[in-house]
N, C-alpha and C positions, 0 to 999 in steps of 0.2 A: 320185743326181745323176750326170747323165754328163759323161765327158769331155769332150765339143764344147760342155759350155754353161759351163765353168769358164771367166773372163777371161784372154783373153794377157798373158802376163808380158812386160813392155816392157824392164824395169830388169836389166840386167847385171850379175854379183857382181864384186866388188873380185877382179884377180887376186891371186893368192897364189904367191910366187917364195920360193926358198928352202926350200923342203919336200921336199929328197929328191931324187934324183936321177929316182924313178919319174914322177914328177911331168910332167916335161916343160921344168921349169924351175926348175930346183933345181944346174943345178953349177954350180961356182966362183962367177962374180958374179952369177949369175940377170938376165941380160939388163940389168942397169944399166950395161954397161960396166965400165972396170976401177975406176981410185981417183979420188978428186975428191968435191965436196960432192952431188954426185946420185949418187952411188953410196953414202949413207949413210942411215941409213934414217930420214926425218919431219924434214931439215934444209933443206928447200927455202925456208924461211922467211926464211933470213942474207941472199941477196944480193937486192940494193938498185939497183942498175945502177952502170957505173962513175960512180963521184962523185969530183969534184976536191977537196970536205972531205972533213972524217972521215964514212967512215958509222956507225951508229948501235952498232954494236961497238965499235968503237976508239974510241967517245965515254965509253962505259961504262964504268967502273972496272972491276979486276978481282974476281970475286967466284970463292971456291972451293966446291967442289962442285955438284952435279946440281939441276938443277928453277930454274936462277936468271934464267929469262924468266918463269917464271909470274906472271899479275898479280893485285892484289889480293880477294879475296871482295869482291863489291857486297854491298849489305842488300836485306832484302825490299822490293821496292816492293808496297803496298798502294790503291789507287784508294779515293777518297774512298765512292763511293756501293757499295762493302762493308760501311761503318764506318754504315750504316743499319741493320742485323744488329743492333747494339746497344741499349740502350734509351736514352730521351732522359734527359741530362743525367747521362751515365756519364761513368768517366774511362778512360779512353783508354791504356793501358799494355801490355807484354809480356803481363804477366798475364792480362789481363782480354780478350785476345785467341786467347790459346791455353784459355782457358775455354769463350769461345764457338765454336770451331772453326779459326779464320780463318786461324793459322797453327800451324804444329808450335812443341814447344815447344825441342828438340836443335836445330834450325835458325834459330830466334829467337834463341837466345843465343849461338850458334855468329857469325852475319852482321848480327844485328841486323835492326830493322825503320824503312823509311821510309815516309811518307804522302805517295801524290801527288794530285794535283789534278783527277784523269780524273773526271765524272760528276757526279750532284746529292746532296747531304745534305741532310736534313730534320729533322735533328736537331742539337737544342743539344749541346755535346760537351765536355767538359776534356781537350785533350790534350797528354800528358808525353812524346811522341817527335819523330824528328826530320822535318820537314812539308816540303816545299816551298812557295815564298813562293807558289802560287797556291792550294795547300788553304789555307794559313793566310788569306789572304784571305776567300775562301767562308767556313771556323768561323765568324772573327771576325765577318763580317756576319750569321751566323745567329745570336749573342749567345755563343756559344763562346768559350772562355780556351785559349791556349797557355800552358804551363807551360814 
């Protein structure tokens, strides 16, 4: 392979400040400026503009310790015309998912699993998770039971 037929690289690497003084930009504040919230490193998230309520800080109770923006684990969304994988008139469970492939079983119990309503089923089904009311629609009409 020669060099002239390899694709140009368009994409720029993230720089990297802080590393030393060899570096190029690595003393004292590595080009952020001095103190203030952009001179801190992944807090550009806080400000809001000025607001005449509270912003969404000072709305918050106090909470102690690190990691207390993080938001909840969603569950697995699963698309209906996956759940064709199945055979007809199976039941529909954690189980009988991580049987047939469909999802991991560390991560099904870990986040849980949801059914949505993307696609077609052809198949009768019993199922014991949590659906969206437009799968549960589709089962029901195909003679399917939500548990």
């Amino acid at each position: 392979m020669a060099v002239r037929s390899l694709p140009k690289v368009t994409r720029r690497r993230a720089k990297r400040v802080g590393r030393g003084g060899g570096s190029g930009k690595g003393s004292h504040a590595s080009g952020r400026g001095q103190k203030g919230q952009k001179a801190r490193k992944d807090l550009h998230i806080l400000f809001e503009g000025f607001k005449v309520k509270k912003s969404i800080l000072r709305r918050l109770p106090f909470q102690r310790g690190k990691d207390k923006f993080k938001g909840k684990a969603k569950p697995i969304a699963i698309n209906l015309e996956v759940l064709n994988l199945l055979s007809d008139g199976a039941k529909v469970d954690v189980s009988s998912l991580v049987k047939n492939g469909i999802v991991r079983e560390d991560d099904a119990l870990k986040y849980g699993v949801k059914i949505l309503g993307n696609g077609k089923l052809g198949k009768k089904l019993t199922i014991s998770l949590p659906i969206s009311k437009s799968a549960a629609k589709k089962v029901e009409k195909l003679g399917g039971k939500i548990v």
